[in-house]
FIKOLRO-356744 format. One record per residue (C-alpha): chain; x, y, z; residue number from 1; residue in three letters. Coordinates in steps of 0.2 Angstrom, whole numbers. Layout:
N
ATOM mol     u     v     w seq type
ATOM   A     X     Y     Z NUM  ALA
...
END
This chain:
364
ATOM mol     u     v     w seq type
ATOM   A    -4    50   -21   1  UNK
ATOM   A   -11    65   -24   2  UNK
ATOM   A     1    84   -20   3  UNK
ATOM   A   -12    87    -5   4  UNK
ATOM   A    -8    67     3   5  UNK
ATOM   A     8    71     6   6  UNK
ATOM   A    13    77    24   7  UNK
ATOM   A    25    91    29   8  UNK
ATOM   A    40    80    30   9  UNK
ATOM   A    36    72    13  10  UNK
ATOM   A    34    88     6  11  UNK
ATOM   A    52    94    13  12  UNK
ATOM   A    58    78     4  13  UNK
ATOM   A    50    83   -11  14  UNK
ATOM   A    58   103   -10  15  UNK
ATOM   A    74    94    -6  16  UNK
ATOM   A    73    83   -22  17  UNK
ATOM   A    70    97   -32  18  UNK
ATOM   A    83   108   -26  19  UNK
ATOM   A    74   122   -18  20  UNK
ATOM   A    78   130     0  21  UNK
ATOM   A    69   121    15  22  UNK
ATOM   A    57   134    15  23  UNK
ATOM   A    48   131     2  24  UNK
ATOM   A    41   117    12  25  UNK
ATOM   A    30   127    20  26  UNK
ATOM   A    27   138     7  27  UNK
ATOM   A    20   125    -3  28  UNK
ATOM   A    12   118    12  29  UNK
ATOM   A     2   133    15  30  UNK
ATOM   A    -2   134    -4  31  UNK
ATOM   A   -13   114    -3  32  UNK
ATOM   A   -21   118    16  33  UNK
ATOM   A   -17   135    21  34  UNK
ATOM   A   -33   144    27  35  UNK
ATOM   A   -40   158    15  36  UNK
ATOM   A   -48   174    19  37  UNK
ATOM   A   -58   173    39  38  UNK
ATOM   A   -48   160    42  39  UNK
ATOM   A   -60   149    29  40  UNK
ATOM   A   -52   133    20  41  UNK
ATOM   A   -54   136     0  42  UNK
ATOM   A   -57   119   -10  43  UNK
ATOM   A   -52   126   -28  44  UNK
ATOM   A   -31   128   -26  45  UNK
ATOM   A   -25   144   -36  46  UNK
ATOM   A   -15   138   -50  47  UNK
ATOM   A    -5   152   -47  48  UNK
ATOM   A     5   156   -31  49  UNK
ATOM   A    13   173   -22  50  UNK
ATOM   A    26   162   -14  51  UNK
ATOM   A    28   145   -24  52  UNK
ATOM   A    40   146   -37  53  UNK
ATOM   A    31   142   -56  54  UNK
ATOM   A    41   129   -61  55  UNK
ATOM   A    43   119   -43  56  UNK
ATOM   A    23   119   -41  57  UNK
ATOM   A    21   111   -62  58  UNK
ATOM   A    36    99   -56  59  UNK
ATOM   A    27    96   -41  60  UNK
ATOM   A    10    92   -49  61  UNK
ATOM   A    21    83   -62  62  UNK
ATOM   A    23    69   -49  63  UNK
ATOM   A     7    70   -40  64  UNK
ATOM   A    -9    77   -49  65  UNK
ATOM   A   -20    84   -37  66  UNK
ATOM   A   -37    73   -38  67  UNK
ATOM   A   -52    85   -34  68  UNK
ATOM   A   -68    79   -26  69  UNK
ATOM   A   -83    87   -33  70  UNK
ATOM   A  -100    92   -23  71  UNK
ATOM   A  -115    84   -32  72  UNK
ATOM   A  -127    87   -20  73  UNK
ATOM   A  -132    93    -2  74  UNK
ATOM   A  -149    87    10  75  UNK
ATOM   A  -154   101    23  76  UNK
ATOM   A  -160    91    36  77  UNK
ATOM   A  -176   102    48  78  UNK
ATOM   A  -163    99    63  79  UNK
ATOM   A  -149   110    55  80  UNK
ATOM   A  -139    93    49  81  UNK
ATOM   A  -133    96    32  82  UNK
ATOM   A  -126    80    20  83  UNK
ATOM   A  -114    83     8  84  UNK
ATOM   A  -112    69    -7  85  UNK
ATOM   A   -97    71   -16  86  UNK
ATOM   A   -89    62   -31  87  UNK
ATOM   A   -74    58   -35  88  UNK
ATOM   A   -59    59   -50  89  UNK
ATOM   A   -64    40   -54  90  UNK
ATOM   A   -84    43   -53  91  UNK
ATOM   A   -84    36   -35  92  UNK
ATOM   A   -99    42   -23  93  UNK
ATOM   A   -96    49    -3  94  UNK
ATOM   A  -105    57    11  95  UNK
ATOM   A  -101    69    23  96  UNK
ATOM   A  -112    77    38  97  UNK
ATOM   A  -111    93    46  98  UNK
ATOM   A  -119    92    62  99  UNK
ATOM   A  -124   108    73 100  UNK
ATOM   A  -124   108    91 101  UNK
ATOM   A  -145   111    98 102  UNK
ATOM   A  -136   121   110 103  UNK
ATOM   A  -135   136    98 104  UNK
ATOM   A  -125   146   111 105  UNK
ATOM   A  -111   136   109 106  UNK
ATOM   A  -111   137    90 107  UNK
ATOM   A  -103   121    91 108  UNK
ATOM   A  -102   108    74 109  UNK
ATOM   A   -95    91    72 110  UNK
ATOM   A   -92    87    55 111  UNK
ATOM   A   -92    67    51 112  UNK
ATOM   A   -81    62    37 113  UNK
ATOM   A   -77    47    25 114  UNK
ATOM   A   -60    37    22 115  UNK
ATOM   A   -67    24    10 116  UNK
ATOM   A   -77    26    -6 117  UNK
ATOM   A   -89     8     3 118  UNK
ATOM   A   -85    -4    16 119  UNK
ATOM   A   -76   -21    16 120  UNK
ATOM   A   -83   -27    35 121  UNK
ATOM   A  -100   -32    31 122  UNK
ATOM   A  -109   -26    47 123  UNK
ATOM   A  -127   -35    47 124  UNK
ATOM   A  -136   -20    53 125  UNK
ATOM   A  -127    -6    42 126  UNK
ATOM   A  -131    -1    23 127  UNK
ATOM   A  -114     5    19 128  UNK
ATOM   A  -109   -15    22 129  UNK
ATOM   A  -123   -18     6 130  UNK
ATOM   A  -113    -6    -6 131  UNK
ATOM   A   -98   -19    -4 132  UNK
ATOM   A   -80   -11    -2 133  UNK
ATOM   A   -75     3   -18 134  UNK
ATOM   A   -57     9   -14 135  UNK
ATOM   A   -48    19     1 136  UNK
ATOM   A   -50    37     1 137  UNK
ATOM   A   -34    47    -1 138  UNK
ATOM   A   -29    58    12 139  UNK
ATOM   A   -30    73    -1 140  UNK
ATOM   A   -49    66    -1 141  UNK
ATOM   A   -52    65    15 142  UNK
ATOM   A   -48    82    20 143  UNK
ATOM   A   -53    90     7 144  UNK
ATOM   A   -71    87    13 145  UNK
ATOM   A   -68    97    27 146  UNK
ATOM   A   -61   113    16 147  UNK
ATOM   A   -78   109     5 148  UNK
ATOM   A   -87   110    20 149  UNK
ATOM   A   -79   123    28 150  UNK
ATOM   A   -78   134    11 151  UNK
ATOM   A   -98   132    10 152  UNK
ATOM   A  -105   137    27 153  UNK
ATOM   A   -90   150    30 154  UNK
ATOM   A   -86   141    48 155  UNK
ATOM   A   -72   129    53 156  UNK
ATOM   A   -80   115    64 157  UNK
ATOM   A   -76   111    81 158  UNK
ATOM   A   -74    93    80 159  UNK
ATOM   A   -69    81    65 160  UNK
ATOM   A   -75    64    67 161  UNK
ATOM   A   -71    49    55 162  UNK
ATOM   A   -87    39    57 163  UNK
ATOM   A   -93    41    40 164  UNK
ATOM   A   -91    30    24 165  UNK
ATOM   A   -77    14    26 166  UNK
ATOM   A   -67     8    41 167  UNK
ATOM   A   -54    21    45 168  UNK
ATOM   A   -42    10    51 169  UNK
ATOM   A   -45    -1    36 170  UNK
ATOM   A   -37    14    28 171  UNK
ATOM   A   -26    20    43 172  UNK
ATOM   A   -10    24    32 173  UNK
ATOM   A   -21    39    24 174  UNK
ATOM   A   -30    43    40 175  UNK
ATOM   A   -17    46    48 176  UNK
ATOM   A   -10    57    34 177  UNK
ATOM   A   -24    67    34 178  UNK
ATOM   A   -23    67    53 179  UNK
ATOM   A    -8    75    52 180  UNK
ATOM   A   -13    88    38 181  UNK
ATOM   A   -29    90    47 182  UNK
ATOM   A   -21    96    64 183  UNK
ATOM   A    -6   105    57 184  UNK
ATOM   A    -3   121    61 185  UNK
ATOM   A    -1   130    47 186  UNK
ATOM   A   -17   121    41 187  UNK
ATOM   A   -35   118    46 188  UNK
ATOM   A   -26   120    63 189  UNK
ATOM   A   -40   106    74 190  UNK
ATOM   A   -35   101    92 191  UNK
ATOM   A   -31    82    91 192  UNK
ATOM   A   -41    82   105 193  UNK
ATOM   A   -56    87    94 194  UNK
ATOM   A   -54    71    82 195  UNK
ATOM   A   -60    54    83 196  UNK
ATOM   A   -56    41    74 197  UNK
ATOM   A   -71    26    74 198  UNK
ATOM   A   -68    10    71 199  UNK
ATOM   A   -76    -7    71 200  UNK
ATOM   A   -64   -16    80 201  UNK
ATOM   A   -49   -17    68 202  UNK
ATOM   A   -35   -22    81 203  UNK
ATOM   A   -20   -19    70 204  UNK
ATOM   A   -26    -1    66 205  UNK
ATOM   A   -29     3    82 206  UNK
ATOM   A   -11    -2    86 207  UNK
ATOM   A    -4     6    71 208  UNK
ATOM   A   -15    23    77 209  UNK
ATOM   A    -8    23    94 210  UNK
ATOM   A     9    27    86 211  UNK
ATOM   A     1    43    78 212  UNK
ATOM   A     9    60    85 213  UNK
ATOM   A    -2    71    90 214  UNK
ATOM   A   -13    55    95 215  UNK
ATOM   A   -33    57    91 216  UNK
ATOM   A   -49    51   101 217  UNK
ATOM   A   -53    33    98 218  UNK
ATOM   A   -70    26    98 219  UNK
ATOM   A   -74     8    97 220  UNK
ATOM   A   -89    -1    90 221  UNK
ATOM   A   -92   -12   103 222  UNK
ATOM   A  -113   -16   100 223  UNK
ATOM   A  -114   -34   109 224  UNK
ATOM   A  -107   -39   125 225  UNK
ATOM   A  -101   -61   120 226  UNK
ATOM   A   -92   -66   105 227  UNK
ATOM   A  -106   -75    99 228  UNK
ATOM   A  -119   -61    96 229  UNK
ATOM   A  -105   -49    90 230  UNK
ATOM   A   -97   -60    79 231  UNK
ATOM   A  -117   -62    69 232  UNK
ATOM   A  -118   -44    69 233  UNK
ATOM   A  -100   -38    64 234  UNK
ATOM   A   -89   -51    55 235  UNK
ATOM   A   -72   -43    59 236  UNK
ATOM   A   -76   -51    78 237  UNK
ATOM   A   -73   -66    69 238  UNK
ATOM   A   -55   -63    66 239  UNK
ATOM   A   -50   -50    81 240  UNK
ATOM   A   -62   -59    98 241  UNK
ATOM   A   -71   -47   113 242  UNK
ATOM   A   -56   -51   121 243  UNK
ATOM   A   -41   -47   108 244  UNK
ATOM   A   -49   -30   105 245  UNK
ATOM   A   -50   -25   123 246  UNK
ATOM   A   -34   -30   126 247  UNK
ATOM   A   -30   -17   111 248  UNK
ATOM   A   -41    -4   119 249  UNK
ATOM   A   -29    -7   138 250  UNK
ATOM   A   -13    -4   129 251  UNK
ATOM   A   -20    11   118 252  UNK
ATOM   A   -10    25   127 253  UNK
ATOM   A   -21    38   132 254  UNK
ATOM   A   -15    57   141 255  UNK
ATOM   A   -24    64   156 256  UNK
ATOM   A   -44    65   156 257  UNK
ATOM   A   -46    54   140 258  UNK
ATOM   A   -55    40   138 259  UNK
ATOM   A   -61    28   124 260  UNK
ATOM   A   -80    31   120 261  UNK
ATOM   A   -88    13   115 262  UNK
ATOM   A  -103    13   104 263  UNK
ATOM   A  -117     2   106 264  UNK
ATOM   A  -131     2    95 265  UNK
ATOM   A  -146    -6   103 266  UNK
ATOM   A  -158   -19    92 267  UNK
ATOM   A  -171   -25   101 268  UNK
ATOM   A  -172   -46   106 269  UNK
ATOM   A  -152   -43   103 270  UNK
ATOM   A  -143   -36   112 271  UNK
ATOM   A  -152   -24   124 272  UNK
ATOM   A  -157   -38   139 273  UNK
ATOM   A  -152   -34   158 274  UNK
ATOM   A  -137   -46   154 275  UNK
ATOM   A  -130   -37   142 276  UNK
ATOM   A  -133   -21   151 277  UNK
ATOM   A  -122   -29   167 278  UNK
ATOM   A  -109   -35   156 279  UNK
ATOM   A  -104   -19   148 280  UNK
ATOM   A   -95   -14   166 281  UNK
ATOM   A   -88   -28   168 282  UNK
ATOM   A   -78   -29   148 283  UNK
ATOM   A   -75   -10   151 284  UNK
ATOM   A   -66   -13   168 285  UNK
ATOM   A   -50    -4   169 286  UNK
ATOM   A   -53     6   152 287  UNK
ATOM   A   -54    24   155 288  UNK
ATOM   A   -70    26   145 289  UNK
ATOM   A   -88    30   142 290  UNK
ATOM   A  -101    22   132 291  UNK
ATOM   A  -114    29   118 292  UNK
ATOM   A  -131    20   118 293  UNK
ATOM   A  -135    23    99 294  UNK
ATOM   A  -154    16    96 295  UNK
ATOM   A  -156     8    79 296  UNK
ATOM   A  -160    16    65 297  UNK
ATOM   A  -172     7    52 298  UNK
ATOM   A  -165     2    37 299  UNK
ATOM   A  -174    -9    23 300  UNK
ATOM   A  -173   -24    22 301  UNK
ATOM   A  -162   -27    35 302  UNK
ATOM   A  -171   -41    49 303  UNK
ATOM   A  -168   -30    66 304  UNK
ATOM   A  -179   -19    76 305  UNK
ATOM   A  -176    -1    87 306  UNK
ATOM   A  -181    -5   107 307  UNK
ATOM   A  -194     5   113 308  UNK
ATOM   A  -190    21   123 309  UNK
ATOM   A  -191    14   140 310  UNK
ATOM   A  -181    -1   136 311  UNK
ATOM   A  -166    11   131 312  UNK
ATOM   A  -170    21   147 313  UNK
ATOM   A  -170     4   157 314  UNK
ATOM   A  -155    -3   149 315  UNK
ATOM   A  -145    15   153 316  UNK
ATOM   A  -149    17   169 317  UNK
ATOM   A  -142    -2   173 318  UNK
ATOM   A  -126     1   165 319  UNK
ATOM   A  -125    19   177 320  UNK
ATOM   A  -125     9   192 321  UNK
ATOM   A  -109     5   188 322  UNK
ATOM   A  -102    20   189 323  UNK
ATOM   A   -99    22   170 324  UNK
ATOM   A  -103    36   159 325  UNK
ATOM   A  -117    33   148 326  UNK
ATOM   A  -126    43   136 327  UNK
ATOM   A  -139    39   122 328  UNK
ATOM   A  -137    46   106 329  UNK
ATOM   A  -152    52    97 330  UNK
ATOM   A  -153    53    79 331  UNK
ATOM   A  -149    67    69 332  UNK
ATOM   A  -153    72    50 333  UNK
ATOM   A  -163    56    49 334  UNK
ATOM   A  -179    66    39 335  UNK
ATOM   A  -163    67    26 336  UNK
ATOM   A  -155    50    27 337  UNK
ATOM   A  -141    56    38 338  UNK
ATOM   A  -143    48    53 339  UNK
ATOM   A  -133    32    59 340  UNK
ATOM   A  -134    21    47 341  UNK
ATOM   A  -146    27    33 342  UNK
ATOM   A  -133    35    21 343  UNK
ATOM   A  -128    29     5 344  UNK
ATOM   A  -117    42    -6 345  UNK
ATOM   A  -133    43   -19 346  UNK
ATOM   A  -142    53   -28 347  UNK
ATOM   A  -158    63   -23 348  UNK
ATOM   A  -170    52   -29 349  UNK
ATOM   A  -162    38   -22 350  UNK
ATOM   A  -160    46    -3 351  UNK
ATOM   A  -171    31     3 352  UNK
ATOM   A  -155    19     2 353  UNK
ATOM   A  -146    20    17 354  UNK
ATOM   A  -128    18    21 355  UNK
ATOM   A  -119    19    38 356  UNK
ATOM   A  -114    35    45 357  UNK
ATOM   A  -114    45    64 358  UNK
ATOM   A  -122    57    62 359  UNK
ATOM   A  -132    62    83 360  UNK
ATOM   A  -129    71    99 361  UNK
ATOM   A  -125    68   114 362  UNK
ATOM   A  -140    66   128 363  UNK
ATOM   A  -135    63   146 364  UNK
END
């Protein structure tokens, strides 16, 4: 691993190893994710330090290089959604979107990022799934696209969510590293309340994530509603069932006012019928939770099609007779291919190649 994957206790570890007092943890600590001047997050790591001793900080690189991401290239969307492509030590390509509120009052942001360089799942209505699966991110990866971030628009964002590149709990040993990093203190500092973690429907993850401390938000891809339909549109229902992953989503431990948010992306003839729309209440019963209706967003060459507006409308409003919160999530940064499903970490001239990431806002 690289020095900035290792949480605070491996770092104590590490000072211990090396014979230094126990407060060089945090010294060091604060040295790979401490905020800079304005409270800012600064990528580029001084190879000098005020407070880390010289020769632990070369004997601590020794062991575990640091493994910098570099910005290739950034899209300025018309709505305000800007997309970051990054690369990484080993020439691999990731995407991360910085997503502003349209309530500019509230000056709020959500920042989607990337835990794998690809994805192994194989979703049939996501491009990410046609780059086939590269390698897990590091945790020293994936937050140093929130200190990039954060260093080039000068603001911290309000909310971290991994919905971009990958399957985060394909990855959840890093995640959850960088969940820990992320949140700390003397760090970036973010509420756990203000992180998401997304996934397809791994059931193991989301197990292994309910163990994290301080625990995260968890959405779940839920996109049809019977094991058939799902299992055409995202193989991993082929190896963890409608049934196995709700029963994950009742035992996933959640505090007071939280609730799992379930994604359902709409394609029309699919999965949007007055059937599926009655179901939804009746899979989700006794789940604290809230649904996302995310419309389809074209990509070539792929056989599906986005309803029409009033069939979205049609299908929300028989899911709210239920009683269950419902929201449709309309595209954004889609004139830059950053919208749900149309990015694919490439260059410029190749923007028109989609892979799959999050990138919307809420609309009650």
């Amino acid at each position: 691993m690289d020095l900035r994957s290792f949480t605070i206790a491996e770092l104590r570890e590490q000072v211990a190893r090396a014979g230094e007092p126990p407060f060089r943890a945090e010294q060091v600590f604060r040295w790979l994710h401490g905020l800079g001047s304005g409270g800012i997050g600064s990528v580029r790591i001084p190879l000098a330090s005020s407070t880390v001793p010289r020769a632990l900080r070369d004997l601590l690189l020794a062991n575990a290089p640091l493994a910098p991401l570099s910005l290739a290239e950034t899209f300025a969307s018309s709505d305000g959604t800007q997309k970051f492509r990054f690369q990484t030590h080993d020439g691999r390509a990731i995407e991360t979107v910085l997503i502003p509120d349209d309530k500019q009052e509230r000056s709020k942001l959500t920042l989607c990022i990337s835990s794998q360089a690809g994805c192994a799942w194989g979703c049939a209505f996501c491009a990410t799934a046609t780059l086939g699966f590269g390698r897990h991110l590091t945790a020293g990866e994936i937050v140093e696209q929130l200190y990039w971030v954060m260093e080039k628009v000068g603001q911290k964002p309000t909310n971290i969510v991994f919905m971009g590149m990958g399957e985060p709990l394909h990855n959840v040993e890093q995640v959850t590293r960088a969940l820990a990093n992320i949140s700390h203190p003397w760090g970036a500092g973010l509420s756990p309340r203000r992180i998401t973690v997304s996934t397809s429907g791994v059931v193991t993850g989301i197990d292994l994530l309910a163990k994290t401390r301080p625990l995260p938000n968890l959405a779940i891809s839920l996109n049809a509603t019977t094991d058939d339909i799902r299992s055409q549109l995202m193989p991993v229902n082929r190896r963890w069932n409608l049934e196995a992953l709700l029963a994950a989503a009742r035992r996933f431990p959640l505090g007071h006012h939280r609730r799992i948010t379930f994604e359902y992306v709409l394609f029309a003839g699919v999965n949007d019928s007055d059937i599926d729309a009655a179901r939804i209440p009746r899979l989700l019963a006794n789940i604290p939770s809230k649904v996302n209706l995310i419309p389809w967003n074209p990509v070539p060459g792929l056989p599906f099609q986005r309803p029409s507006e009033q069939r979205i409308l049609a299908f929300q409003n028989l899911v709210r007779r239920a009683d269950l919160p419902v929201y449709i999530r309309t595209p954004r940064g889609d004139d830059t291919a950053a919208a749900c499903g149309q990015l694919a970490a490439r260059s410029r001239d190749a923007s028109a190649d989609l892979f799959d990431i999050k990138a919307t806002r809420h609309v009650s």
